[in-house]
C-alpha positions as CSV (number, residue, x, y, z in Angstrom):
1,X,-20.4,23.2,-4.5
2,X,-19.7,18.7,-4.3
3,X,-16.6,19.0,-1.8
4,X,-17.4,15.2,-1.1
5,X,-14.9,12.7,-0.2
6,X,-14.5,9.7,-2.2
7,X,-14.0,6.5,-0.7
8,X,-12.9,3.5,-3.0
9,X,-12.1,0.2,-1.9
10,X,-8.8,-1.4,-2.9
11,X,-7.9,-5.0,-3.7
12,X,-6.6,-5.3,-0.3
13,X,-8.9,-6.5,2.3
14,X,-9.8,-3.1,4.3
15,X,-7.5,-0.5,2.4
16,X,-8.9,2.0,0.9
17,X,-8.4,5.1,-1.2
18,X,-10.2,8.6,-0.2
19,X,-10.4,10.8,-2.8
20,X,-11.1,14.8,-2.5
21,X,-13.1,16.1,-4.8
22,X,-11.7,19.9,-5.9
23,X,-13.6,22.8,-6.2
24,X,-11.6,25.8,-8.4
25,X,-12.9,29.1,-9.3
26,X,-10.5,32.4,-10.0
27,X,-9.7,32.5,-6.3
28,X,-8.0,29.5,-6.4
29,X,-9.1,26.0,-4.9
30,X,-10.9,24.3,-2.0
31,X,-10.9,20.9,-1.4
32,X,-12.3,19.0,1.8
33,X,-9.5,17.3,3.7
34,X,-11.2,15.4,6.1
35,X,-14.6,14.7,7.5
36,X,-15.7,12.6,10.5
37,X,-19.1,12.0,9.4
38,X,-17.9,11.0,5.7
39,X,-14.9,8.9,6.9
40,X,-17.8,6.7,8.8
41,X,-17.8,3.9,6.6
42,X,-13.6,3.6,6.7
43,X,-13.5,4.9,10.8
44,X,-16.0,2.4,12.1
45,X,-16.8,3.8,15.3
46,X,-13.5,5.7,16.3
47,X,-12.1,9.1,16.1
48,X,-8.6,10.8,15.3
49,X,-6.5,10.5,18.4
50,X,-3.2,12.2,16.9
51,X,-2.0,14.1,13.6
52,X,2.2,13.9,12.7
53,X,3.8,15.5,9.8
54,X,6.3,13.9,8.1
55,X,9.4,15.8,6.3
56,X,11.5,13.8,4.1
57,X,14.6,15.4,2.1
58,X,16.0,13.2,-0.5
59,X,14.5,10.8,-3.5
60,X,14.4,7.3,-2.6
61,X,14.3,7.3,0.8
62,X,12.2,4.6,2.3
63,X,10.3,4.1,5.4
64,X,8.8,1.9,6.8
65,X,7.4,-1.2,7.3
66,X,5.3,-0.2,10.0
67,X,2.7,-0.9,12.3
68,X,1.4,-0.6,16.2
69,X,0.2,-4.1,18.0
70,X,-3.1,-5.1,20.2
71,X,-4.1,-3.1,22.4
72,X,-2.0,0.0,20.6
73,X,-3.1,-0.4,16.8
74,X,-4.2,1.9,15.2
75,X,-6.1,2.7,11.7
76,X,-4.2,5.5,9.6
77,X,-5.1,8.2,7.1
78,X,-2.1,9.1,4.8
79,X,-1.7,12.1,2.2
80,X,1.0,13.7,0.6
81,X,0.9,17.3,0.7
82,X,4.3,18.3,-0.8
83,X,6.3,15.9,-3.7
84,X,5.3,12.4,-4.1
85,X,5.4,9.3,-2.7
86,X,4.8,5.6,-3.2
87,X,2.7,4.7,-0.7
88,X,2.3,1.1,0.8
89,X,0.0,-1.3,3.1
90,X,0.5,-4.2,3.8
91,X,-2.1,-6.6,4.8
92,X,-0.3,-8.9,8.1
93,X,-4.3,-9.9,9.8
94,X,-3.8,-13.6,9.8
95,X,-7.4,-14.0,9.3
96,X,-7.5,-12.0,6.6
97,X,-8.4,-13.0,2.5
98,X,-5.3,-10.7,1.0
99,X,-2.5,-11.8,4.3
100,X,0.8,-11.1,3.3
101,X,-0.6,-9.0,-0.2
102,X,0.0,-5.3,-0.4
103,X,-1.1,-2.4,-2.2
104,X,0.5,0.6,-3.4
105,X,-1.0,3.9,-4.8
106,X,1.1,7.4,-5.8
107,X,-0.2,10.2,-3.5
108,X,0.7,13.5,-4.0
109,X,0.0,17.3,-3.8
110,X,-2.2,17.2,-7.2
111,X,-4.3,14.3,-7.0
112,X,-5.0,15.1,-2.8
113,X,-5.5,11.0,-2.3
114,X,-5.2,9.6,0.7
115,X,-4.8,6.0,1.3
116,X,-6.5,4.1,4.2
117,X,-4.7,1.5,6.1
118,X,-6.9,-0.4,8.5
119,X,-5.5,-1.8,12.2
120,X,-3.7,-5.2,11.2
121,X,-1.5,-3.8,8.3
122,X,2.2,-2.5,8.1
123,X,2.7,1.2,6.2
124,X,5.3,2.3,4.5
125,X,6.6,4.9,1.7
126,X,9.2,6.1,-0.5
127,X,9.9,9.4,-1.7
128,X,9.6,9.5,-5.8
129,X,11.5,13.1,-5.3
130,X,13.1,15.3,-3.0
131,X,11.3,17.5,-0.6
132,X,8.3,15.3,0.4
133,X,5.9,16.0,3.4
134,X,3.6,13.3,4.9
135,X,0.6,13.9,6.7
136,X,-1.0,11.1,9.3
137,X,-3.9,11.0,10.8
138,X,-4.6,8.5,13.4
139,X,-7.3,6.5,15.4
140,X,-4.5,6.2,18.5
141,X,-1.8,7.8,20.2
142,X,1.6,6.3,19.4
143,X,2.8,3.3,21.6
144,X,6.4,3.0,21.9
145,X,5.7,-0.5,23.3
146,X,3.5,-1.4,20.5
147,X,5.8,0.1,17.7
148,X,6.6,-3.5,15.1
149,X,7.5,-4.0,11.8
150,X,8.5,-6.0,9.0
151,X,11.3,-5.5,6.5
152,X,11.1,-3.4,3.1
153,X,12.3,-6.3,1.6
154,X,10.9,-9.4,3.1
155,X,10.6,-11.9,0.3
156,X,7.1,-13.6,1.3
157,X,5.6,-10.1,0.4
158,X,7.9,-9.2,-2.3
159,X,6.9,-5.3,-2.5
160,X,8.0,-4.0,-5.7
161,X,9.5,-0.7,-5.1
162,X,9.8,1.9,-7.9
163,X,13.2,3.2,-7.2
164,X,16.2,1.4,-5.4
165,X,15.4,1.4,-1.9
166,X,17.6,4.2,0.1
167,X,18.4,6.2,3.6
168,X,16.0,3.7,5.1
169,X,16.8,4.2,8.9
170,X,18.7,1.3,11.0
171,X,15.7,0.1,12.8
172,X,14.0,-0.3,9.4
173,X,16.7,-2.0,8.0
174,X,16.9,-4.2,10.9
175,X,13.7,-5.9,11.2
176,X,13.4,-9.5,10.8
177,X,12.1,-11.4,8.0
178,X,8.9,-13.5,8.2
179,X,10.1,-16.8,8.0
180,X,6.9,-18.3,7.6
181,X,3.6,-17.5,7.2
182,X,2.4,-19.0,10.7
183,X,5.4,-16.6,12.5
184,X,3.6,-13.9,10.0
185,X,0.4,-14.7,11.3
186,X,1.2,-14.1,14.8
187,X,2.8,-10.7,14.2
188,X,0.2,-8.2,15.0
């Protein structure tokens, strides 16, 4: 039995997609969610401080632009395990080839993705239906000190959302726009 994990880069610098490979017999299925020793390559060095689950009700909904600053950031692991999502990174290392790109994938229950979004980058999703759960897995606690984030909507990164954005939250709503790239470069 191959219950390998798949690991694919992405055109984002960093991002990447994990794919589980199922295994299905009369039982049922098994697939392998999660493997330190496989996840090498993506976790460089560090481990999986804290796990959240994510409930979200309604079709559209948005979160996000997200992210945790120096000395707080953090490298995430995200998969859907109920509904579907559109799921986002975006790339804010100042350094970096793809700064101010992003990258979205669908994850959901049936193809059992995750996507990979390295320290340096802002996450976000939005629910293609109702009824969606979210799990995280991350390389550090959360930081309410830390906690940044850029707007959904920000027009240097122009993320093209598949539904009209909805019940995004106030503090998402709120955050400021990048008014230029050298403000952008100093975010995280």
């Amino acid at each position: 039995m191959d219950n390998r994990l798949k690991i694919t880069p992405t055109p984002l610098a960093g991002v990447m997609v994990v794919e589980t490979l199922l295994h299905v017999d009369e039982r049922g299925h098994f697939y392998r969610a999660f493997c330190q020793q496989e996840l090498a390559p993506i976790l460089d060095g560090e481990r999986i401080e804290q796990i959240n689950l994510s409930q979200t009700v309604t079709a559209g909904t948005l979160r996000g632009m997200h992210f945790q600053r120096h000395p707080h950031s953090e490298l995430k692991l995200i998969r859907c395990t109920k509904g579907r999502i559109w799921d986002v990174a975006v790339d804010l290392r100042g350094d970096s080839p793809t700064f101010l790109q992003w990258y979205a994938i669908e994850l959901n229950k049936d193809n059992r993705c995750m996507l990979a979004v390295p320290k340096g980058c802002a996450h976000g999703f939005q629910t293609l239906e109702a009824d969606c759960e979210i799990l995280y897995l991350h390389t550090a606690r959360y930081n309410p000190e830390s906690e940044g984030g850029i707007r959904f909507d920000d027009p240097l990164v122009s993320i093209q959302w598949p539904l009209p954005p909805a019940y995004l939250s106030e503090r998402d709503r709120s955050y400021p726009l990048l008014e230029s790239h050298k403000h952008a470069r100093m975010i995280v």
